[in-house]
ROSERO-310119 format. One record per residue: residue number from 1; residue in one letter; x, y, z of N, C-alpha, C, CB in turn. Coordinates in steps of 0.001 Angstrom, whole numbers, plus 500000, padded with zeros to 6 digits. Glycine has a CB too. Layout:
N
    nr   rest     n.xx     n.yy     n.zz    ca.xx    ca.yy    ca.zz     c.xx     c.yy     c.zz    cb.xx    cb.yy    cb.zz
   NUM      A        X        Y        Z        X        Y        Z        X        Y        Z        X        Y        Z
...
END
This chain:
271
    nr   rest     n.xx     n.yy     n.zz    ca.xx    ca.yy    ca.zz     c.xx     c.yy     c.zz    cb.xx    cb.yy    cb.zz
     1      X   474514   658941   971376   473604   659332   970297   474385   659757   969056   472680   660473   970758
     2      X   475373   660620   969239   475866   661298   968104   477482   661146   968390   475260   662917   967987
     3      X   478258   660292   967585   479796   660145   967406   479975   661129   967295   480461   659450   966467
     4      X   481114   661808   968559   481474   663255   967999   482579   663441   967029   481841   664133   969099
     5      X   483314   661981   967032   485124   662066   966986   485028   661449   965319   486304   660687   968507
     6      X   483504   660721   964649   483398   660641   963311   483050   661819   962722   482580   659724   962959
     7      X   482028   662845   963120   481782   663874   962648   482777   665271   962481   480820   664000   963266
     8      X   483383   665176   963687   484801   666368   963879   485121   665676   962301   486453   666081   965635
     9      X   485859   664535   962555   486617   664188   961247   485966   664881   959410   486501   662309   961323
    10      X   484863   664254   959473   484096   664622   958643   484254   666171   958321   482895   664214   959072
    11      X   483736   667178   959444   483475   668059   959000   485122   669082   958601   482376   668494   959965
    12      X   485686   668222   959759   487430   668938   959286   487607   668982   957682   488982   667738   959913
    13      X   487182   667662   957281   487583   667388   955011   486542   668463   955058   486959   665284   953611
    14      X   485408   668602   955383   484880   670022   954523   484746   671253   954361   484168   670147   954391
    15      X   485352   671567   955843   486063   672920   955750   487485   673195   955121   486178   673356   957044
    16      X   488477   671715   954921   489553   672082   954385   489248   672057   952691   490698   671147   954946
    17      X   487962   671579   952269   487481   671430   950908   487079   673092   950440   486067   670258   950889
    18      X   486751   673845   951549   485604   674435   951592   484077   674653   951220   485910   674938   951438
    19      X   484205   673825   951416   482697   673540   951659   481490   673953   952693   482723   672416   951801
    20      X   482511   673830   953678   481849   674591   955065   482978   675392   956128   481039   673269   956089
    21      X   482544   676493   956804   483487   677398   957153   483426   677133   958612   483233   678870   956675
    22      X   484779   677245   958750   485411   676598   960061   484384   677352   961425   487416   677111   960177
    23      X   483455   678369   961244   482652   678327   962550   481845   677704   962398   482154   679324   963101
    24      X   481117   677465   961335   479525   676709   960855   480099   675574   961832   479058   676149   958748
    25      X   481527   674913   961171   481702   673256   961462   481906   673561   962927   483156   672265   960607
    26      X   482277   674644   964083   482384   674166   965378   481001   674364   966084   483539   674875   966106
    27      X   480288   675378   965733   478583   675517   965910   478299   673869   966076   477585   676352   964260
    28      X   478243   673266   964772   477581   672242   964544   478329   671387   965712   477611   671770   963006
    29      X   479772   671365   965766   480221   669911   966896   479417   670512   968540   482699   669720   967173
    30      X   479373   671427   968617   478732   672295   969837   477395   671761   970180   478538   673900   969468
    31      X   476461   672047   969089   475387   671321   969208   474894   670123   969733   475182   671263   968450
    32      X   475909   669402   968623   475358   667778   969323   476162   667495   969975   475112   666471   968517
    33      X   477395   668394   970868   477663   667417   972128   476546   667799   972923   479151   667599   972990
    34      X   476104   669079   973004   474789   669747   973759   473578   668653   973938   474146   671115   972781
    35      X   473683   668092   972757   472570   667113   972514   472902   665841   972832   472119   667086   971190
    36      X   474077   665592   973030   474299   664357   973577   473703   664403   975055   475826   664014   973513
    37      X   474647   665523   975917   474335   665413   977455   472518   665040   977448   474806   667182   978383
    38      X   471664   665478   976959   470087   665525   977385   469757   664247   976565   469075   667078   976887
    39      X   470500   663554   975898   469964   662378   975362   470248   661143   975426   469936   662445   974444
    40      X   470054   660026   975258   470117   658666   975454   470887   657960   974224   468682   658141   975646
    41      X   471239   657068   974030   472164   656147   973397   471360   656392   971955   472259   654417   974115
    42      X   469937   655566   972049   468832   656016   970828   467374   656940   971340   468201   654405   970071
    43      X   467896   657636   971429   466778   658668   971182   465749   658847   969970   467402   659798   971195
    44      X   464261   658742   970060   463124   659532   969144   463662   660363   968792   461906   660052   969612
    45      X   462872   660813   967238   462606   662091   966741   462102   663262   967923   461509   661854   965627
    46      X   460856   662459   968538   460378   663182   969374   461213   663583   970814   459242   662567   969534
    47      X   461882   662613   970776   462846   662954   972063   464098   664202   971701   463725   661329   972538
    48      X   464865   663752   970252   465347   664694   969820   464549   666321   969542   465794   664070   968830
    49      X   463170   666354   969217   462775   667446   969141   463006   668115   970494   461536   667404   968668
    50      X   462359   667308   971495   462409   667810   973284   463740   668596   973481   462480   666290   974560
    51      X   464939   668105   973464   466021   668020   973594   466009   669455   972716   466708   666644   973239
    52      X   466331   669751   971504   466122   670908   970767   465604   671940   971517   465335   670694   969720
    53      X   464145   671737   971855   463485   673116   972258   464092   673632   973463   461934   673014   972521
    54      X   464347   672508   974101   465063   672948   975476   466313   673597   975603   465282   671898   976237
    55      X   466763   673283   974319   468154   673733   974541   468303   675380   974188   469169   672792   973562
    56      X   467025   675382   973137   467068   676614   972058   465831   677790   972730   466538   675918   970164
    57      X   466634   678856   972909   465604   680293   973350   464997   681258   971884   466823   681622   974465
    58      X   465945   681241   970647   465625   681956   969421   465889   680759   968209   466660   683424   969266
    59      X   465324   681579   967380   465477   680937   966300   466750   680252   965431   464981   681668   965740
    60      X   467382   681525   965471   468691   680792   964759   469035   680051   965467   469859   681459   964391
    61      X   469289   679881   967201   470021   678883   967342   469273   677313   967552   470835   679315   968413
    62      X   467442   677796   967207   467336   676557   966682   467081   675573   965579   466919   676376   967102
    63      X   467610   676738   964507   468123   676542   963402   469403   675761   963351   468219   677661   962890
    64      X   470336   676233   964064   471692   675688   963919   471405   674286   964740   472997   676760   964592
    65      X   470777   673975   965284   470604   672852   966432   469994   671907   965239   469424   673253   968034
    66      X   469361   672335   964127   468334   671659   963232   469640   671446   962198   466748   672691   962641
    67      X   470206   672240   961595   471327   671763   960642   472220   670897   960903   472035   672628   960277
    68      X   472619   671354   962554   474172   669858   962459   473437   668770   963033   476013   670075   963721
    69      X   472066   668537   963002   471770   667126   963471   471712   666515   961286   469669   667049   964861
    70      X   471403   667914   960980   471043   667162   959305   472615   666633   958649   470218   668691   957908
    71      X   472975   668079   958996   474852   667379   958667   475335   665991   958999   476058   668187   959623
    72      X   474433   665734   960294   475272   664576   960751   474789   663120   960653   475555   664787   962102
    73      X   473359   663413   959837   472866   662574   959216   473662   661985   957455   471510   663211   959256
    74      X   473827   663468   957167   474390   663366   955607   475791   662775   955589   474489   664896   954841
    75      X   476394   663370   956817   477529   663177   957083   478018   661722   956922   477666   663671   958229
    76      X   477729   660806   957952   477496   659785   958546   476941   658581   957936   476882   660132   959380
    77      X   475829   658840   957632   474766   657827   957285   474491   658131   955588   473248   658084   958355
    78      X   474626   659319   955026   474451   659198   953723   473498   659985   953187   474230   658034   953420
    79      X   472352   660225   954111   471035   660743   953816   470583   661293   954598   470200   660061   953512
    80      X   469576   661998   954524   468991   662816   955832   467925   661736   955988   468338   664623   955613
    81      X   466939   662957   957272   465895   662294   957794   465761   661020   957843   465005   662617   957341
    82      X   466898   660357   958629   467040   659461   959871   466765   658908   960858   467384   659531   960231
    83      X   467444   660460   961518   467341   660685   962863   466349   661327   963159   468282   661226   963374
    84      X   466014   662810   962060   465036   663598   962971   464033   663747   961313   465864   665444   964009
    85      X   463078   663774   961568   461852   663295   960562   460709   663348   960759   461797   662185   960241
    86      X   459707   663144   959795   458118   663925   960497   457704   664642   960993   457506   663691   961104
    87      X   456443   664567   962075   455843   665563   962827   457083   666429   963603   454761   664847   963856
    88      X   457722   665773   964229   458926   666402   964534   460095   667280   964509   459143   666060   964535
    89      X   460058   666885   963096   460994   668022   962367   459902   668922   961985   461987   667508   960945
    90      X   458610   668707   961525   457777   669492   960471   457726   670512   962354   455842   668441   959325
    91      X   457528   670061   963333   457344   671613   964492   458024   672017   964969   456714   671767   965550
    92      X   459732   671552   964551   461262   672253   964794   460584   673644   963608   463180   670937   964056
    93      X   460387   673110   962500   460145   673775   961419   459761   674872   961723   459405   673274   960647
    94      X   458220   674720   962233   456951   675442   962526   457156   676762   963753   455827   674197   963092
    95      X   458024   675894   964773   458112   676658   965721   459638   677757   965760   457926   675657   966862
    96      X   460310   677731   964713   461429   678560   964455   461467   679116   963159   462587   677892   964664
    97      X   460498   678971   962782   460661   679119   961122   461190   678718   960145   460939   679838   960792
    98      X   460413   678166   959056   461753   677165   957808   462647   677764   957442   461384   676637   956310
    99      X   462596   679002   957085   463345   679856   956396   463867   680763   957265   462692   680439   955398
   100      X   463884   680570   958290   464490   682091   959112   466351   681754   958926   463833   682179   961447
   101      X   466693   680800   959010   468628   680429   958584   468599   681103   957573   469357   678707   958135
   102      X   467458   681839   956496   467824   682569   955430   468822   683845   955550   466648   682940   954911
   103      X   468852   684451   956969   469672   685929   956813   470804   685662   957078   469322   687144   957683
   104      X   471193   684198   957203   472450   683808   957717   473038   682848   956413   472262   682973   959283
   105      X   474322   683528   955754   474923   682416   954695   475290   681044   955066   476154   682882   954137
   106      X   475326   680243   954228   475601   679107   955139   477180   678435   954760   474297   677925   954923
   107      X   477956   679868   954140   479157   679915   954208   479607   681590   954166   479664   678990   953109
   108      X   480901   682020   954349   480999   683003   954361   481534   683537   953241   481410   683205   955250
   109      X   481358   684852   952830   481355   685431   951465   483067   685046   950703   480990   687331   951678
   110      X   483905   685206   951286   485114   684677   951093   484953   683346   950493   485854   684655   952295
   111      X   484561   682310   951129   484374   681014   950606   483611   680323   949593   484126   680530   951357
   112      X   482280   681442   949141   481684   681134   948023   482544   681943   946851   480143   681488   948149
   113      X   483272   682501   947272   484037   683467   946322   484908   682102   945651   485135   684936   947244
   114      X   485391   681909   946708   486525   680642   946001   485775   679539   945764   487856   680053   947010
   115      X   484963   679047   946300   483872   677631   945479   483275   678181   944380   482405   676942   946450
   116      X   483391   679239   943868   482426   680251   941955   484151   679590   941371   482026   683435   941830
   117      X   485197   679743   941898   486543   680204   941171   487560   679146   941152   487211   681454   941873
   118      X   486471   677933   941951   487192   676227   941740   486130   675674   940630   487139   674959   943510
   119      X   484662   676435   940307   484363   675409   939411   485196   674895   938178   483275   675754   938981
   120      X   485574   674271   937203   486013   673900   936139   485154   674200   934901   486273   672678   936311
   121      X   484223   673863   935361   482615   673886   934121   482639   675616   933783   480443   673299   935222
   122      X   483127   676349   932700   483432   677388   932241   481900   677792   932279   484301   677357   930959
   123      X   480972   677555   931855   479046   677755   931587   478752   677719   933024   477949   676229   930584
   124      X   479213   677029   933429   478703   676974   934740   478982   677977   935998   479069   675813   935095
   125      X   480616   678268   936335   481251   679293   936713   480778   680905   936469   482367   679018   936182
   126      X   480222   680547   935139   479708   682311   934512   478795   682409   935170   479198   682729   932891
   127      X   477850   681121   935129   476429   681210   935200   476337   681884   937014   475606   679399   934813
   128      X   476643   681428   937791   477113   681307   939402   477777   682437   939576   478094   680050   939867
   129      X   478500   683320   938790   479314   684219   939162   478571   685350   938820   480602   684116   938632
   130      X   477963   684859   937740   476793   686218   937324   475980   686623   938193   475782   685981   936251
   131      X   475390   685541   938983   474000   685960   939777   475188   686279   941169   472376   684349   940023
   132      X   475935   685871   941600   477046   686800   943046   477102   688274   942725   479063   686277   943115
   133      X   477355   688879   940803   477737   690388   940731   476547   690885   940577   478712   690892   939618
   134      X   475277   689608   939959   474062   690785   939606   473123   690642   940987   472963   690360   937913
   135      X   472868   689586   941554   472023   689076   942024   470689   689202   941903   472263   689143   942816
   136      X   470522   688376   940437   469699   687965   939819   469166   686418   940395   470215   688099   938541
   137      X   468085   686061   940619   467580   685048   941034   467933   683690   939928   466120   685446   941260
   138      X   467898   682444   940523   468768   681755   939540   467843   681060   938448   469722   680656   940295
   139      X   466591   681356   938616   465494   680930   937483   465645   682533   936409   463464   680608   938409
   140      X   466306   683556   937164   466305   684146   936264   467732   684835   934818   465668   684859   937026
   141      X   468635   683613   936234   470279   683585   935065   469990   682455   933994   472123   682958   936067
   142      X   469236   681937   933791   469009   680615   933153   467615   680946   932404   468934   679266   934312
   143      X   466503   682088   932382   465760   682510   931207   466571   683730   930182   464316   683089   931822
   144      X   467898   683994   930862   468757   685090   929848   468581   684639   928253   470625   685053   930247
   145      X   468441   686111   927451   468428   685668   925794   469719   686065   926081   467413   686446   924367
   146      X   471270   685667   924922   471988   685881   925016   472293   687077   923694   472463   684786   925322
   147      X   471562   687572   923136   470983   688522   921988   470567   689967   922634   469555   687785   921244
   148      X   469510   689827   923566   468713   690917   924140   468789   691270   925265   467623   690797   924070
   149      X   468897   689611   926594   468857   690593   928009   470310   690727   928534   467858   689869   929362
   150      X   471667   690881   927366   472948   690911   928379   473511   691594   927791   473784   689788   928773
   151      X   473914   692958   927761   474505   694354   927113   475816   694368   927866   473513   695893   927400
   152      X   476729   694859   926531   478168   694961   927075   478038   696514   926882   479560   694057   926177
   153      X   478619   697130   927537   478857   698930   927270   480721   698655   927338   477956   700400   929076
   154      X   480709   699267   926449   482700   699508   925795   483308   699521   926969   483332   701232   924857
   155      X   482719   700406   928194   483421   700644   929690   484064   699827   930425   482657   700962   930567
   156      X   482753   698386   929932   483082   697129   930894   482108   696677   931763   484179   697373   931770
   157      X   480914   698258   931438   479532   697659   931918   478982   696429   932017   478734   698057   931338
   158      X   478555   695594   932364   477034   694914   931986   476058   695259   932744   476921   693455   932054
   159      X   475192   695149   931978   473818   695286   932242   472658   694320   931905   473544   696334   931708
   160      X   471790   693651   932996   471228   692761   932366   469492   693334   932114   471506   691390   933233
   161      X   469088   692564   931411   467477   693329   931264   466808   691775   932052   466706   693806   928997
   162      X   465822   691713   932697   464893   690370   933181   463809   690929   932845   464846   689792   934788
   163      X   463191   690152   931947   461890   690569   931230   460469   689558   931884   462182   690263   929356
   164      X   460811   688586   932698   460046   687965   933362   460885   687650   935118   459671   686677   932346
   165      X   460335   688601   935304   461294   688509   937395   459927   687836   938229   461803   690952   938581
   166      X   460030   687759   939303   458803   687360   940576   457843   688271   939760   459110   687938   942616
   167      X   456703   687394   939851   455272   687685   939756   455268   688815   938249   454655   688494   941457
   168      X   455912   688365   937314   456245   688934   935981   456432   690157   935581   455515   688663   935264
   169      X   457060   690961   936919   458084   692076   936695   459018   691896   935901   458699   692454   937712
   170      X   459319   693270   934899   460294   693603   933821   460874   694207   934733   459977   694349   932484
   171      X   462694   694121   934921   463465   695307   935672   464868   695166   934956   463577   695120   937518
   172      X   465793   696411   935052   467269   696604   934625   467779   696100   935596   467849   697947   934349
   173      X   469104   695799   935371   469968   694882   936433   471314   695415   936107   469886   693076   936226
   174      X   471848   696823   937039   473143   696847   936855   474012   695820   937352   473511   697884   937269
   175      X   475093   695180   936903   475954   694245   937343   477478   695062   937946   476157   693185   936028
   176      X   477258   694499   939049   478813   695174   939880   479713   695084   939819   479191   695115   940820
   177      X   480804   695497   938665   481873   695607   938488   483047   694467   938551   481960   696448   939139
   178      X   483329   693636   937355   483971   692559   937813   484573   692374   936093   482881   691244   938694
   179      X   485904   692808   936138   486787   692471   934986   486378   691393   934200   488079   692182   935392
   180      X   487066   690316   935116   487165   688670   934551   485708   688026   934413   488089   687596   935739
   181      X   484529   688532   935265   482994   688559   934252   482956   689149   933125   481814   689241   934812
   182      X   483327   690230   932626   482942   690996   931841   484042   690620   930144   483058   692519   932719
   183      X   485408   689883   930638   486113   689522   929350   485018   688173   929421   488133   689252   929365
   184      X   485257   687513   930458   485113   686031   930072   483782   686266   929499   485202   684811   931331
   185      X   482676   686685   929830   480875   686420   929933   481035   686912   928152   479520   687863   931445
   186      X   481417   687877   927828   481306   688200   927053   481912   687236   925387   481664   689287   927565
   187      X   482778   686557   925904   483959   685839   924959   482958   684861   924825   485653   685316   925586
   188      X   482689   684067   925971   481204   682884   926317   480432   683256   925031   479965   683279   928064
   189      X   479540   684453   925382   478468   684620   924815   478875   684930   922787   477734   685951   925823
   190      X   479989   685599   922481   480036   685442   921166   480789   684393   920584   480407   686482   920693
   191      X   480775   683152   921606   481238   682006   920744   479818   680725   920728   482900   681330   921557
   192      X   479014   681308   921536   477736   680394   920933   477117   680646   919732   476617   680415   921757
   193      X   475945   679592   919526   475816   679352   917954   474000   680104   918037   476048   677138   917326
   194      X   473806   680343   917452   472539   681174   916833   471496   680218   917520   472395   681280   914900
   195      X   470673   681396   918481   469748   680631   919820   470080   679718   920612   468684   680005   919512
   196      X   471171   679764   920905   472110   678849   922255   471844   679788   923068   473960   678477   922210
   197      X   471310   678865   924179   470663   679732   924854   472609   679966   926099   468707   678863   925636
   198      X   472596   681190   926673   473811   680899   927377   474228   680340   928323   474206   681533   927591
   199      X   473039   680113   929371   473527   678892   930548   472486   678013   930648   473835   679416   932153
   200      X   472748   676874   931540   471943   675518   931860   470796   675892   932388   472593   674512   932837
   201      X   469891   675051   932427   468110   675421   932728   468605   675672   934332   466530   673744   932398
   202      X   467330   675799   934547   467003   676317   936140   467514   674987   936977   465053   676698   936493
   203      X   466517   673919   936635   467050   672535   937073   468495   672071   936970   466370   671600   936355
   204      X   468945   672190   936125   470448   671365   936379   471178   672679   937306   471548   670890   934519
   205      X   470930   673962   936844   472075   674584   937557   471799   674690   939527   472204   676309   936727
   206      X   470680   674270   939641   470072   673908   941282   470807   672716   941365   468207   673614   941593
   207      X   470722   671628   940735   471559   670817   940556   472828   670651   940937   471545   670764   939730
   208      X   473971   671474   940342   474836   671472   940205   475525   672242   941588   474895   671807   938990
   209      X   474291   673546   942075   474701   674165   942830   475009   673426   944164   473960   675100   942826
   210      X   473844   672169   944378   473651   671586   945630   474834   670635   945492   472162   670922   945906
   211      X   475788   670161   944242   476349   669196   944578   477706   669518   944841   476144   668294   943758
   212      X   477921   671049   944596   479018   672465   944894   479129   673102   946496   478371   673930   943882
   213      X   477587   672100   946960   477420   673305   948768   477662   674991   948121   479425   672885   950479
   214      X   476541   675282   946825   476251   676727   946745   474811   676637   947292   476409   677438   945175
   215      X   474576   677448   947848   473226   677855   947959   472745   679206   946793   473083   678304   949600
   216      X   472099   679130   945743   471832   680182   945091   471904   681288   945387   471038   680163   944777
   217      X   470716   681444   946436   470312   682171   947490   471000   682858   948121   469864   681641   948202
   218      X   471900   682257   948292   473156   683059   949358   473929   684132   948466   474535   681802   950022
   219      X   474014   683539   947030   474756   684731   946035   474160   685871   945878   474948   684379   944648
   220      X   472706   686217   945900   472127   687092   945851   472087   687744   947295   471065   686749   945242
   221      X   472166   687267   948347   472580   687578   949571   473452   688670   949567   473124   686542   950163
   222      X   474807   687588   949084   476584   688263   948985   475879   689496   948101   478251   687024   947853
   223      X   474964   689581   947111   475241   690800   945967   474762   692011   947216   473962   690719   944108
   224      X   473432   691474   947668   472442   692659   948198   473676   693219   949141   470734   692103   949165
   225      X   474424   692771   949786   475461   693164   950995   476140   694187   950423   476535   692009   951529
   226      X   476805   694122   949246   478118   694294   948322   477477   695885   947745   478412   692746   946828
   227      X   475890   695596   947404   475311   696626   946876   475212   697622   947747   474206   696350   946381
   228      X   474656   697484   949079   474646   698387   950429   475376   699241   950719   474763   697863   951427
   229      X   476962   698366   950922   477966   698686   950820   478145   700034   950407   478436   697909   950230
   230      X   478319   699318   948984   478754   700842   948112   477917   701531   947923   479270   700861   946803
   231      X   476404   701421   948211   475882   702921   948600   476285   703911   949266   475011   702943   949114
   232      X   476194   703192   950651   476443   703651   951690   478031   704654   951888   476278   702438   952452
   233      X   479262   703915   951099   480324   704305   950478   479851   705665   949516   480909   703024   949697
   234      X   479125   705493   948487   478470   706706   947659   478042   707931   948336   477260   706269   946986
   235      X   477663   707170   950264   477074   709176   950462   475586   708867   950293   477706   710712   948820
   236      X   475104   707594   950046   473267   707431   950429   473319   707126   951641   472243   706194   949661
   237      X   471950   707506   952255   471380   706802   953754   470784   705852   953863   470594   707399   954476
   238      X   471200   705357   954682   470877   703859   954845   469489   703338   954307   470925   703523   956341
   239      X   468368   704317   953976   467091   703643   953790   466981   703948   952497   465884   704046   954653
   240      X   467929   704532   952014   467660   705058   950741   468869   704073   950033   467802   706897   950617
   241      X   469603   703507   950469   470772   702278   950492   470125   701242   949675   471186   701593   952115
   242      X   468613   700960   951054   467692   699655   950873   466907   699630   949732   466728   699456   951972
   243      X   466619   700832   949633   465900   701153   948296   466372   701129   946994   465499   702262   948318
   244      X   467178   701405   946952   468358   700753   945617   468349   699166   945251   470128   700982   946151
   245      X   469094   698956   946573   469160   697324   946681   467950   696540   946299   469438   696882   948130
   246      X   466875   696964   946519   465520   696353   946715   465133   696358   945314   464462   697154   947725
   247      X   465379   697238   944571   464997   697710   943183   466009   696591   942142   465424   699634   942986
   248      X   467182   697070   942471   468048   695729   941515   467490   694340   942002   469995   695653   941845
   249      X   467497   693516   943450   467054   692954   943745   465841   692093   942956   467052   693513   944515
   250      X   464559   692989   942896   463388   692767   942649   462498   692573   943742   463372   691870   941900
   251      X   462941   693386   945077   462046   692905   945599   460983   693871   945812   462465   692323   946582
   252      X   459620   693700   946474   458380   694153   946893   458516   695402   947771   457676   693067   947594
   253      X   459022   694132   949160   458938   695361   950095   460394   695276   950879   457496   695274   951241
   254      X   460248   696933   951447   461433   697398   952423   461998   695712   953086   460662   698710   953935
   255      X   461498   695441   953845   461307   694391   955055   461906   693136   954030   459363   694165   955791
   256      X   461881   692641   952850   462494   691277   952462   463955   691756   952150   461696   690461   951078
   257      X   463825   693087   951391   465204   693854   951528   466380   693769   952763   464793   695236   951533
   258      X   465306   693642   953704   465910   693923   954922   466852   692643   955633   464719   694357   955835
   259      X   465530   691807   955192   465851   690264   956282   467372   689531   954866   463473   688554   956436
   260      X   467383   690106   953692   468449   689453   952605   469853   690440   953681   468079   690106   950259
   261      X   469707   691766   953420   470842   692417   954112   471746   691814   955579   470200   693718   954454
   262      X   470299   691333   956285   470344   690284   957714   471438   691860   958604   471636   687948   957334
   263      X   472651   690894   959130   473599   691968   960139   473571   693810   959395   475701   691188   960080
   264      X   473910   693512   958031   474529   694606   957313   473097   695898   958143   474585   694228   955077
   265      X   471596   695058   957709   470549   696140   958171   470346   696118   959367   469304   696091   957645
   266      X   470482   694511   960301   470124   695079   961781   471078   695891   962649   469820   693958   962637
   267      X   472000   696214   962363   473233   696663   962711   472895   698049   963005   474321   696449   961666
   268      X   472093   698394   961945   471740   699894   962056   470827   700379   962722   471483   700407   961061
   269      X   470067   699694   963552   468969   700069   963771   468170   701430   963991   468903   699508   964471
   270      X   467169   701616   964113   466670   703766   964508   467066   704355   963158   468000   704970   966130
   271      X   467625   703753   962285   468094   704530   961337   466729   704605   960037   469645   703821   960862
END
């Protein structure tokens, strides 16, 4: 069903690219030898779903069972939904949740550090590096005025203002401490020309992110972690940690706070 000895290859160039981090890539070869033993030469979607559920007791791991069959579609063949497609995938979906791989990066913080610090594209690098220190959502690094919502304080501050966040919340956005943001973003921003706006629309920089293996998402992840952190470092309690985080964030409630934090909050539990 699944070449293991083309995909090893494969995924070896993209962890040495970094692109993907050397456990993601052995998870994934794990999987589909798993999936080889219960399957046939050509296996259904539907047979592949079988094969899945059986193999998988929780979610993430049938999440991960759902990614390296996609990897090894992209991998391989060029494109997804191939192999596993339709009703099939839509009740892998259903029955583990689409979004539950959300509390899990789909690289590790180290490695998006260095994929922000290989881009070349100077607009682009800011743009990506901004939302890792602010974690600002990325429709909302790309409505920035470069006039009103991005304040330098002499210190080395920034501070961003989002005057339209989820469901058209106004909130302050301290940004976490980062030198080479704070010369470069700043040098950026007073060499544009009168209403240049400072980074690429929402669309290209999704764009750009997917053709980088960034997940947006995940930067605001890395921030909420980073933010915890140094609460927690500060001498706050852990719920009062979340509550910070949640506030720069933008989010609603305790609980989305929670599931972005993922290990950092279940770790604690009773607390």
């Amino acid at each position: 069903m699944f070449n293991i000895d083309i995909i090893q290859d494969a995924l070896k160039k993209a962890v040495q690219k970094g692109d993907l981090s050397d456990k993601t890539a052995r998870d994934y070869i794990n999987c589909l030898i798993h999936l080889n033993e219960r399957l046939h030469t050509r296996a259904s979607p539907k047979e592949l779903e079988a094969a899945i559920c059986d193999l998988c007791k929780y979610s993430v791991q049938g999440h991960k069972y759902i990614s390296a069959v996609r990897r090894y579609e992209k991998e391989v063949f060029g494109s997804e939904d191939l192999l596993l497609f339709g009703e099939p995938l839509s009740r892998l979906y259903n029955r583990y949740g689409k979004h539950k791989l959300g509390k899990e990066l789909a690289h590790s913080e180290e490695t998006y550090f260095r994929k922000l610090n290989r881009l070349n594209n100077e607009r682009l690098k800011l743009a990506f590096r901004l939302e890792y220190r602010s974690g600002l959502r990325i429709s909302e690094i790309a409505a920035l005025d470069k006039d009103n919502d991005i304040l330098f304080d002499p210190a080395g501050k920034i501070t961003l203002i989002v005057r339209k966040g989820k469901g058209g919340k106004r909130r302050k956005v301290d940004v976490i401490n980062d030198p080479y943001l704070y010369l470069n973003l700043k040098a950026h921003i007073d060499g544009l020309g009168e209403g240049e706006a400072p980074f690429y629309s929402e669309s290209y920089l999704k764009k750009k992110a997917n053709e980088h293996g960034i997940r947006t998402h995940d930067l605001r992840r890395i921030n909420s972690r980073d933010r915890f952190r140094n609460e927690l470092r500060e001498g706050s309690g852990k719920r009062a940690a979340r509550r910070a985080v949640g506030r720069q964030l933008g989010h609603e409630t305790p609980v989305v706070t929670s599931l972005y934090l993922g290990c950092e909050w279940s770790g604690n539990r009773g607390e």
